[in-house]
N, C-alpha and C positions, 0 to 999 in steps of 0.2 A: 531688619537686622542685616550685617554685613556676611562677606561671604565667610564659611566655614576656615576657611583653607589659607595658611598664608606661609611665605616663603620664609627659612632661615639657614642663617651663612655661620656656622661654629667658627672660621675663619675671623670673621670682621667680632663677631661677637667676643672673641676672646681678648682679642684686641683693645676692644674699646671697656671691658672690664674685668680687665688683668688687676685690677686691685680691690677687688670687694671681698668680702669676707659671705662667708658661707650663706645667712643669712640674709645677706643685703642679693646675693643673687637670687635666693629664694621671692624674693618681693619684686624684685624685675621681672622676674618672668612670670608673675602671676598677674605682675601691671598689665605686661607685653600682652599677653595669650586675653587679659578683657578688654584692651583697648581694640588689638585688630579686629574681633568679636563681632563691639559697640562702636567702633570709630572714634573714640574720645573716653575720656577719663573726668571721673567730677575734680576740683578743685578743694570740696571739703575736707578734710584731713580725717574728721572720724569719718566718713564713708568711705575714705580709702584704707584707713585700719579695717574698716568692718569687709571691703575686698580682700584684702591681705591674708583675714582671718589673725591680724598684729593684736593680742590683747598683754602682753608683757611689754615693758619699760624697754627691753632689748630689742624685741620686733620691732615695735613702733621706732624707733629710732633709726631702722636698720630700711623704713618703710620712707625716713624722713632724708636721710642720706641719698636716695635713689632718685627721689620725685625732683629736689633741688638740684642734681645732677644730670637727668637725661630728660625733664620734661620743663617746659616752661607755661604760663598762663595764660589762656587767649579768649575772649569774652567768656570768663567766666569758669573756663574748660582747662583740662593740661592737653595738651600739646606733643605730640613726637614729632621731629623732620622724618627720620627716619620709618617710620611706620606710616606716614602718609602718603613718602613716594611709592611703597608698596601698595598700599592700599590702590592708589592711582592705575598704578601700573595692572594690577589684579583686573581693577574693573573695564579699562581698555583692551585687556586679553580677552575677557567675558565678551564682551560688547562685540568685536573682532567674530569668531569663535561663533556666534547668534546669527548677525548677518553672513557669516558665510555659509551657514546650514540652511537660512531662506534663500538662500544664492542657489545651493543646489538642489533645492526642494524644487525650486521655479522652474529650472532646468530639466529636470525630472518631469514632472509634470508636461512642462509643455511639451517634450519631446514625445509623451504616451498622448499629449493630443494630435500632436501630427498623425502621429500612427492610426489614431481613431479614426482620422478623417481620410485618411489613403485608405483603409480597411472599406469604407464606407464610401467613396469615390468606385472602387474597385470591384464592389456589391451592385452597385448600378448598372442596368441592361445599359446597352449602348444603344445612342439613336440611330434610326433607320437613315440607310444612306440609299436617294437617288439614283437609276442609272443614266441620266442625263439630270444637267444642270437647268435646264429649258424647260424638262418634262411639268406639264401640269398633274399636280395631282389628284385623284380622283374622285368624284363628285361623291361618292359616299363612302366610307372607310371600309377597306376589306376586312372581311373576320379575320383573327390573328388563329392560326392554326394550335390544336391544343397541344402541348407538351406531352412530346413520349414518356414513358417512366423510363429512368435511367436503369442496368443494368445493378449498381448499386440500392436501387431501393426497392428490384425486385428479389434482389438476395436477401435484404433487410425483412421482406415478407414471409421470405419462407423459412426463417430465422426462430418469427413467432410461433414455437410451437409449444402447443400449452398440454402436458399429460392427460391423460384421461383420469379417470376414479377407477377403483375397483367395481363399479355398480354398474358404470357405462361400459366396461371392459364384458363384465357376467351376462348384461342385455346384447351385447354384439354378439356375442358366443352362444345364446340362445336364439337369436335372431339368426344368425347362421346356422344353426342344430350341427355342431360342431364338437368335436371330443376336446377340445383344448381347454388345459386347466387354467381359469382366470388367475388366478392366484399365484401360482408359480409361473404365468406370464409375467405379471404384474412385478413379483420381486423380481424375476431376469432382467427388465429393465431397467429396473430403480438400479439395482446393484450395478451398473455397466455406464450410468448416467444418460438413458435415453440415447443409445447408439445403435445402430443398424452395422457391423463392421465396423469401421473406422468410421463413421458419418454422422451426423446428427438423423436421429429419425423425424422426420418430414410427416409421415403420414400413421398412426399405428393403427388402424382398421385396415389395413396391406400388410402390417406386421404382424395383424393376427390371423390371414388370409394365408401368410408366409408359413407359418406353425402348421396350419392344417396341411400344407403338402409333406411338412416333417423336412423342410432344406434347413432348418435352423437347429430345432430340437425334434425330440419322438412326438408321436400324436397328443400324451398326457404329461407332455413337459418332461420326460426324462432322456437323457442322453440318450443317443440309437446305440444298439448292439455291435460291438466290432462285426463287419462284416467277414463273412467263411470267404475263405482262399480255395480256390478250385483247381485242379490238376489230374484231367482225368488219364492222362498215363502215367499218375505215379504210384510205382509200387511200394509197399509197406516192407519198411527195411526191418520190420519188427515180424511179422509174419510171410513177405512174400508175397501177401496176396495182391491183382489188384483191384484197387478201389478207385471209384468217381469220384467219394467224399474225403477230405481229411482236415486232418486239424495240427493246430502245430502248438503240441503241448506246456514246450518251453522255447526260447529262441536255438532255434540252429536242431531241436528235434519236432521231425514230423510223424505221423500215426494213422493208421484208418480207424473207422469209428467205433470198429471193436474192441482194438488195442486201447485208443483212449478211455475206453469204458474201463477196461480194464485196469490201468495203470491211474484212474481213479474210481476208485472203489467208494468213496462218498464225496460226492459231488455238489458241492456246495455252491450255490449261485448262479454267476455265471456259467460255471464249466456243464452245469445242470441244463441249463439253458439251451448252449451251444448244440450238447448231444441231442436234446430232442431236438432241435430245429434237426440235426445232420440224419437222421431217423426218418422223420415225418418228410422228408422231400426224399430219401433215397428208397424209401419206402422196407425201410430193414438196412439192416447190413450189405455192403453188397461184396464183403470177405468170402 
C-alpha cells in the first residue's frame, strides 16, 4: 500500500475544476484520495461506481464526466499525470529522509566507538620504561610490589556500616553489666539515622560505651538534669540570708533553697528534683 499522506494545492485545484458541478467534485476527490492510497485506479466502470459509492443515474454520470476528463487509460489502469508526479516526488522525500537517518545513526555510533576505545586505551597500565636503553634486563622478573589501598576505598570501608539488632545491642549491655537502656538506645539512633553528632556512626559498641559515661544521654536513656548554678556569695534578695546553694526560679529571679521551697509549695517534677538534690548536698538549708 502507498504512503498515507499526499500533498494538495486548493490553488491549482480550483483552477483546473472551476467548472464542475457539485457532484462531479464529490467523485473527483473520492477518485483522488483512492488513487494516491492505491497508486492507480481500475478501468471498469461498475468498480468505479461501486468506489464512488455512484448508484443513481446522476452520480454515475457525474462519475463518467470526471474519469473522461482528468484520467486516461494505460494497460488496463486509469492514469493521473498529475497524481503521479506527486506520488514520485513523495517516495524520493521518503527515500532521502531514510538514508539520512542511517547517515546519522552511523555517525552516532561510530563516534561512541571511538570513545569506547580511548576509555579503554586510557584503562591500560602503561608499560614499564627502562632506565638505560643498553640496560639488560633481568634474569628473573622482580615481584611487582602490592598496591596500597587508595584513601578512597579506605573511606568506602568504613562507609560499610551495618546496624546492629536489638538482641546484639541487649547482649553487649549485659556483657558489659551496664545500666544502659537497649531500647531507648536503639530508637535514639534509628530516629537521628545512625549518627554520632554530625557523622555517620562507625563503631556502635563505642556508642554504647559512650552512654555509660552519660557524655551523650543519662545512664537509663533520659536526658541529664539541668545542672545547679553555684554562687557562694550570693545573698537571697528574698530573705537576706547567705546561701552556698541557689536556684533561679524563673529567668532574671534567684532564691536560696528555702525561699524556693517556699514559693513552691507543690513541687511537681523537676522543681521536686532540683530541691532535694540542693538539700542532700547542703546537707539542710544553709539560711
Amino acid at each position: 500500500m502507498a504512503d498515507q499522506y499526499y500533498r494538495f494545492f486548493p490553488g491549482d485545484y480550483q483552477r483546473d475544476t472551476g467548472d464542475l458541478t457539485l457532484m462531479e467534485h464529490g467523485a473527483y476527490r473520492v477518485l483522488l484520495d483512492h488513487y494516491y492510497t492505491r497508486e492507480s485506479l481500475p478501468s471498469d466502470k461498475d468498480r468505479l461506481y461501486r468506489i464512488c459509492r455512484a448508484f443513481s443515474e446522476d452520480e454515475r454520470n457525474a462519475v463518467d464526466v470526471v474519469v473522461d476528463r482528468y484520467f486516461r487509460i494505460s494497460s488496463g489502469k486509469l492514469i493521473n499525470k498529475k497524481a503521479d508526479e506527486e506520488i514520485s516526488e513523495r517516495k524520493a522525500f521518503i527515500e532521502a529522509q531514510s538514508e539520512r537517518g542511517k547517515r546519522g545513526a552511523e555517525a552516532r555510533w561510530g563516534k561512541a566507538q571511538e570513545e569506547a576505545e580511548e576509555v579503554a586505551q586510557a584503562m591500560q597500565p602503561p608499560l614499564p620504561k627502562h632506565k638505560h636503553e643498553n640496560s639488560l634486563p633481568s634474569p628473573s622478573p622482580s615481584p611487582s610490589p602490592l598496591p596500597k589501598p587508595s584513601k578512597k576505598s579506605i573511606g568506602e570501608k568504613r562507609k560499610r556500616f551495618i546496624p546492629p539488632t536489638l538482641d546484639e545491642v541487649k547482649n553487649y549491655c549485659q556483657e558489659r553489666k551496664n545500666n544502659v537502656d537497649p531500647e531507648k538506645w536503639m530508637n535514639h539512633y534509628t530516629s537521628n539515622g545512625w549518627k554520632v553528632g554530625k557523622n555517620k556512626m562507625v563503631d556502635w559498641q563505642a556508642a554504647v560505651r559512650t552512654w555509660e559515661d552519660g557524655n551523650v544521654v543519662g545512664n537509663n536513656g533520659n536526658t541529664p538534669s539541668p545542672k545547679l548554678k553555684k554562687d557562694p556569695y550570693y545573698t537571697c534578695p528574698k530573705c537576706g540570708e547567705k546561701c552556698g546553694e541557689l536556684h533561679e526560679l524563673r529567668p532574671g529571679v534567684k532564691m536560696c533553697a528555702k525561699c524556693f521551697r517556699e514559693a513552691n509549695p507543690v513541687m511537681p517534677g523537676e522543681a521536686k528534683k532540683i530541691f532535694s538534690q540542693i538539700t542532700q548536698r547542703a546537707g539542710g538549708c544553709g539560711c
